[in-house]
C-alpha positions in Angstrom: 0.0 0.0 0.0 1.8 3.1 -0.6 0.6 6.9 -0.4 -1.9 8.9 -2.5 -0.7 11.0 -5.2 0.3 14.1 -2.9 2.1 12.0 -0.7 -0.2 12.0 2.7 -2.6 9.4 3.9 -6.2 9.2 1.5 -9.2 10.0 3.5 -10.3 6.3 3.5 -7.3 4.7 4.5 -7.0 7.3 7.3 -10.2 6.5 8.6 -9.9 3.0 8.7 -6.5 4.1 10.8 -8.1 6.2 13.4 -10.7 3.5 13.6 -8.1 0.6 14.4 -9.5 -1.2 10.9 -6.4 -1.0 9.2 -4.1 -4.6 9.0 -1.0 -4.6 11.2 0.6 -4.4 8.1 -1.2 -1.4 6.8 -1.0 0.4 10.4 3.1 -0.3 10.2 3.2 1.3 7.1 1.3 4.6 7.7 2.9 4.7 11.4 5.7 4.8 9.7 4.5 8.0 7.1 3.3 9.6 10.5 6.5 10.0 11.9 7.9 12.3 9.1 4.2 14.2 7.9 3.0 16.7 10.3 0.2 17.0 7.9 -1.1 13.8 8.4 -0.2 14.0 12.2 -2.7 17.2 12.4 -5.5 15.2 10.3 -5.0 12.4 12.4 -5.5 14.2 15.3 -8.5 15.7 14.0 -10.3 12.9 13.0 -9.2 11.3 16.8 -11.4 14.3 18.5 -14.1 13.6 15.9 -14.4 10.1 17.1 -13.9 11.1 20.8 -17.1 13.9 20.0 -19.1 11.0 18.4 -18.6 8.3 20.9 -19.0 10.8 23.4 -22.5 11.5 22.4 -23.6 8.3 21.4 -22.8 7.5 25.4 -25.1 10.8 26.4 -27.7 9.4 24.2 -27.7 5.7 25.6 -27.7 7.5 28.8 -30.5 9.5 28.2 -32.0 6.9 26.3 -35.4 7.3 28.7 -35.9 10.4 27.6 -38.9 11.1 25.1 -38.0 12.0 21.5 -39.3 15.7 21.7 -37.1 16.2 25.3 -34.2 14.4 23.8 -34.0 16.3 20.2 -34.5 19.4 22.2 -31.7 18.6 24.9 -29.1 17.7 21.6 -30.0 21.7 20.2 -29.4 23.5 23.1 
């Protein structure tokens, strides 16, 4: 597997990274890009707070679970 045409991690593959789907093979490889691309560290690191946001919520919402739709909706805008 080697790097997309401007030399960083494509979106896809980066995803699969941050969500530990990538081979052990695959992960050593773009490890190994990481260490020398700050560009790819920074959307690394973005896409890590994404998925800390999203499981984050999905944890208020099984907590809140109880709650009526209306209550709950309204709770998520505020």
């Amino acid at each position: 597997m080697g790097a997309s045409f401007d030399g960083h991690i494509p979106e896809d593959i980066l995803d699969e990274f941050v969500m530990e789907m990538l081979s052990e093979q695959d992960c050593a490889f773009w490890e190994e890009h990481l260490l020398i691309c700050p560009t790819c560290q920074d959307r690394v690191a973005q896409a890590d707070e994404y998925v800390r946001v999203v499981k984050s919520a999905a944890a208020q919402f099984r907590t809140h679970r109880g709650l009526s739709k209306p209550v709950l909706a309204a709770a998520t805008h505020a």
